[in-house]
MARDREN-81845 format. One record per residue: residue in one letter; x, y, z of N, C-alpha, C in turn. Coordinates in pm, whole numbers, padded with zeros to 5 digits, always signed. Atoms other than C-alpha are relative to their C-alpha. Last residue first. Layout:
% residues N
aXYZXYZXYZ...
% end
This chain:
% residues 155
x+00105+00092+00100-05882+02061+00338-00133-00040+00030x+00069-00100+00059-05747+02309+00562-00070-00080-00100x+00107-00080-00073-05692+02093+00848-00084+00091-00143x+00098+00054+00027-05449+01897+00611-00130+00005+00077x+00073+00007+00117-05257+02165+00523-00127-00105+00003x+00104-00113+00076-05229+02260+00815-00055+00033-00108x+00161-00054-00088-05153+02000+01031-00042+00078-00078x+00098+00111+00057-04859+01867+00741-00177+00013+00043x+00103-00012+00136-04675+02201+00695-00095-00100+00033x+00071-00175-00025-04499+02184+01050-00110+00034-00088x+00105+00008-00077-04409+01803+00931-00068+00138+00080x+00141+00133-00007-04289+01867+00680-00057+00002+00079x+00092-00103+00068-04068+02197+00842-00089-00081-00034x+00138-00066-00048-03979+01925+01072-00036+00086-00076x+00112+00089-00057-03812+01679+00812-00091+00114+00090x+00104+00020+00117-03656+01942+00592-00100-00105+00111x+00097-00139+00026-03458+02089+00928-00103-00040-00131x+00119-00074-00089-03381+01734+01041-00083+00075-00021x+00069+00090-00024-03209+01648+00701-00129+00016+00128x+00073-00038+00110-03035+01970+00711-00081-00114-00021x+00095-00137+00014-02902+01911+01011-00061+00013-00100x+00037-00036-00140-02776+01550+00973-00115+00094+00009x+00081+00051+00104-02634+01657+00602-00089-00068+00137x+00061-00055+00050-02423+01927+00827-00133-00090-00097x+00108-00155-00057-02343+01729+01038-00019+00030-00047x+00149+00062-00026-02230+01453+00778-00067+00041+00101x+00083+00080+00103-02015+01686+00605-00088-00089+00076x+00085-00133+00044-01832+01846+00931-00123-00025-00148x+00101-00016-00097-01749+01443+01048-00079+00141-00019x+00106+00091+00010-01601+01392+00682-00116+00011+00093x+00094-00040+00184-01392+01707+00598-00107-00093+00033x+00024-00156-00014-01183+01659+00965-00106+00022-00097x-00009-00067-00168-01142+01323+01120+00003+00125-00078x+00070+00121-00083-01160+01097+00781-00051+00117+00168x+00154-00028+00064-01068+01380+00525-00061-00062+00117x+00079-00141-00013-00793+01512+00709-00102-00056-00035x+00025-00046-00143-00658+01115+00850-00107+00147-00044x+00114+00073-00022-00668+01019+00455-00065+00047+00150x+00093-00059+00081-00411+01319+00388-00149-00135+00029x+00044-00115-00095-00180+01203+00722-00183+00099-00111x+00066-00026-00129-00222+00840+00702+00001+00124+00004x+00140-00020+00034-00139+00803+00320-00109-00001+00130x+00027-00105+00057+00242+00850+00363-00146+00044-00049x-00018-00114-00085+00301+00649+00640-00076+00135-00058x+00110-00020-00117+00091+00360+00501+00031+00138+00033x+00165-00031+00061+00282+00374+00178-00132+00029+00083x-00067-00155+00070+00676+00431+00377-00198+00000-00087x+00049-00084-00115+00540+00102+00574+00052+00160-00064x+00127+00032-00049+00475-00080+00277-00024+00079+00094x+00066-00050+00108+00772+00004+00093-00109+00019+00062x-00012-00138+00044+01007-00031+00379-00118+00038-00071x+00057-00071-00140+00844-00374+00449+00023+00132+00009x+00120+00018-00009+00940-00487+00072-00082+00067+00109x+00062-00078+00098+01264-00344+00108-00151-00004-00033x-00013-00102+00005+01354-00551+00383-00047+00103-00088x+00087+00017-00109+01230-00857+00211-00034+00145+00075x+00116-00050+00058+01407-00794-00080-00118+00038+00126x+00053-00106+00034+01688-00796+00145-00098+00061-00082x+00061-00073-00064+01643-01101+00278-00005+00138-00040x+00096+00022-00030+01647-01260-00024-00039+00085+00139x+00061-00041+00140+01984-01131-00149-00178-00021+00065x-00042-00099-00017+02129-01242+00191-00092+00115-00092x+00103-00030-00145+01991-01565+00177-00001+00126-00015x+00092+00019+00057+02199-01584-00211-00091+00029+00158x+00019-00172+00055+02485-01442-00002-00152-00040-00109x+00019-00133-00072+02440-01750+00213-00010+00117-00024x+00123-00012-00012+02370-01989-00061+00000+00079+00148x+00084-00027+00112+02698-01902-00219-00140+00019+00027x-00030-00170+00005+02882-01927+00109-00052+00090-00068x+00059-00063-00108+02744-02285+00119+00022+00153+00026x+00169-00066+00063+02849-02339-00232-00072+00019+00136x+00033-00137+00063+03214-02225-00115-00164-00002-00026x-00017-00077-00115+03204-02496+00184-00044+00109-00097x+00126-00002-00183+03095-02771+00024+00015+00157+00010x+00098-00002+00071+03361-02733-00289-00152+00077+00066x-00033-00140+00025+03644-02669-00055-00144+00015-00097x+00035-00065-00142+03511-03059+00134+00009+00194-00085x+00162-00032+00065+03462-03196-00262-00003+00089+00116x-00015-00137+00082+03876-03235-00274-00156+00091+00002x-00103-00103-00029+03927-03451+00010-00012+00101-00086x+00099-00049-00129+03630-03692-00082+00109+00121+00042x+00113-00045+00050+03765-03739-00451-00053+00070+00150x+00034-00101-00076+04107-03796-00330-00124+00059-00038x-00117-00016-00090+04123-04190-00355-00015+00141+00009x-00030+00157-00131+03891-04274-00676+00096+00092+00090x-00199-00011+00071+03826-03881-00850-00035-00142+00134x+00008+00089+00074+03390-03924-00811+00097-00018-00032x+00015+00145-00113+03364-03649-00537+00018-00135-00086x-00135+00037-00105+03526-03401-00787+00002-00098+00089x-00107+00035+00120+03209-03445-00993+00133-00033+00097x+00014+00148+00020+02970-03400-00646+00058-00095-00163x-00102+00091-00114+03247-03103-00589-00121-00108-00017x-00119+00045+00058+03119-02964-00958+00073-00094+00096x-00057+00121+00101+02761-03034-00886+00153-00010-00030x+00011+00139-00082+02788-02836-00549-00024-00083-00163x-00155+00032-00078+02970-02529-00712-00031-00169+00068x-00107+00105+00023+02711-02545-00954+00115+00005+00070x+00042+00100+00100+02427-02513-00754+00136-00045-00061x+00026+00105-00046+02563-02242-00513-00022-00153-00082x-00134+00070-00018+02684-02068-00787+00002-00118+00107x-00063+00021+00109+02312-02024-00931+00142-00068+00015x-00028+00125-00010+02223-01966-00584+00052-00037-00128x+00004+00079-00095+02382-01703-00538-00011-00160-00014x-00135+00088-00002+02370-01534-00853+00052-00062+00063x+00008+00063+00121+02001-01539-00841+00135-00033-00025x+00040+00140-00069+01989-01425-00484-00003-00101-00112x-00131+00082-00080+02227-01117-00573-00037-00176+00062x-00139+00055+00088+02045-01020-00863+00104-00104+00114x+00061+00130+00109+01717-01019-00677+00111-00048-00072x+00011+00135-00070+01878-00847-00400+00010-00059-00108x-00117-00003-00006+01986-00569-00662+00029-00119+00091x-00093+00016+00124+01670-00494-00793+00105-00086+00086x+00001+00121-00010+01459-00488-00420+00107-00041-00082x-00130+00013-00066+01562-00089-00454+00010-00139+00057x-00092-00011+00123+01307-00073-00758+00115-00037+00097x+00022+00165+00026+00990-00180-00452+00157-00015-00108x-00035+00078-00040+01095+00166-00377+00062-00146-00013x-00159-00086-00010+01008+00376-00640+00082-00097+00084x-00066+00019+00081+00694+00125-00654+00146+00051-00029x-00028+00149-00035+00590+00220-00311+00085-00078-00108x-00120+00018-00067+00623+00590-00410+00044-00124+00059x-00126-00029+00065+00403+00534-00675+00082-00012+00060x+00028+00123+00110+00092+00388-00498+00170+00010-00058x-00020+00164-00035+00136+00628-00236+00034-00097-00133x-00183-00001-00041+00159+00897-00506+00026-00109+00086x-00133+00006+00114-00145+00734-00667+00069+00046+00065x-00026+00108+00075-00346+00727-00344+00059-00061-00081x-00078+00114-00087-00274+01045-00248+00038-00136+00017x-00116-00068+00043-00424+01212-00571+00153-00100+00111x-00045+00089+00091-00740+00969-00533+00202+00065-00003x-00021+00123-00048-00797+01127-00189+00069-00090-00114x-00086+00001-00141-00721+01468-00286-00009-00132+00052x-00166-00040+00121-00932+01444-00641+00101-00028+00133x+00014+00114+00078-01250+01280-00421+00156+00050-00059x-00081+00118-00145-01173+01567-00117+00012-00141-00105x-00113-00051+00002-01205+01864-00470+00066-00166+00156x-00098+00015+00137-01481+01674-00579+00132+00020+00027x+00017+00189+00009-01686+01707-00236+00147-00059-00167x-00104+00083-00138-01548+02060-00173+00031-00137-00032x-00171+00004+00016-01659+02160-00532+00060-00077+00075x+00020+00082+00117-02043+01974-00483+00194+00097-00025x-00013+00195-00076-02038+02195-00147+00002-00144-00090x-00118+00044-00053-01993+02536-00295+00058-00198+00069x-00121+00028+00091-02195+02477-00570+00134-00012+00102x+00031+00144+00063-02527+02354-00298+00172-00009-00097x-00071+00086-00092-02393+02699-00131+00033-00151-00048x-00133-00028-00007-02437+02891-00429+00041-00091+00084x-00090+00000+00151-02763+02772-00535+00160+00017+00030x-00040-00124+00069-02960+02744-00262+00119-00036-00072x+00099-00030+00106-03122+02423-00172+00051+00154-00051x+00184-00102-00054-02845+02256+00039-00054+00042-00109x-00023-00140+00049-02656+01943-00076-00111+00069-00008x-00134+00022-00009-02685+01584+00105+00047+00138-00068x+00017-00110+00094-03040+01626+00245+00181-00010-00035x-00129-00063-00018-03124+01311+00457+00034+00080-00125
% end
């Protein structure tokens, strides 16, 4: 199999192409790459919100299992306690799912954006490249063998 032809110009043209689809694939790759990270930045703000979450969650429930320890209204006072650090670990959920969200954005915004330049090389640059290396492979094999009767008749 002949992967660049034997004349000079063409062989340069086809050693650019090839370089120029290697630079174009890597090129897409990093912006993917990047634009996922641009993204992944709009997780920030969950992360804060699941950290202060639970954080209050936490101590809102040590302070009502403190308040639970007053003799006589200890249990009456811990119920407002309950309730806020549950509210706490709901906006803390909240915080979490939205990383989440963001995460799947990122991912599907990196696929989107590296299906249409991977698609040219894959379905357009790639199947014309290995016809042609194909053909040219054939055409060196029978000329060989065209040469081989006669040279070795003539011996």
């Amino acid at each position: 199999m002949k992967i660049y032809a034997d004349r000079f110009p063409t062989a340069l043209r086809q050693l650019l192409t090839d370089l120029l689809v290697v630079v174009w694939v890597y090129a897409a790759i990093r912006f993917a790459l990047w634009l996922h990270d641009l993204v992944q930045k709009l997780a920030v703000p969950g992360q804060k919100l699941e950290g202060a979450g639970s954080g209050l969650a936490d101590n809102l429930a040590d302070a009502g299992g403190k308040v639970g320890r007053v003799p006589l209204v200890g249990d009456e006072l811990t119920a407002p306690f309950t309730r806020a650090a549950d509210a706490a670990r709901a906006v803390a959920d909240a915080g979490r799912d939205q990383q989440e969200l963001v995460g799947q954005l990122a991912l599907a915004l990196t696929i989107a954006v590296l299906v249409f330049p991977l698609g040219l090389v894959l379905f357009g640059w790639l199947p014309l490249r290995v016809r042609w290396m194909r053909r040219a492979g054939a055409v060196a094999t029978s000329s060989r063998c065209a040469r081989w009767p006669a040279s070795r008749s003539a011996g």
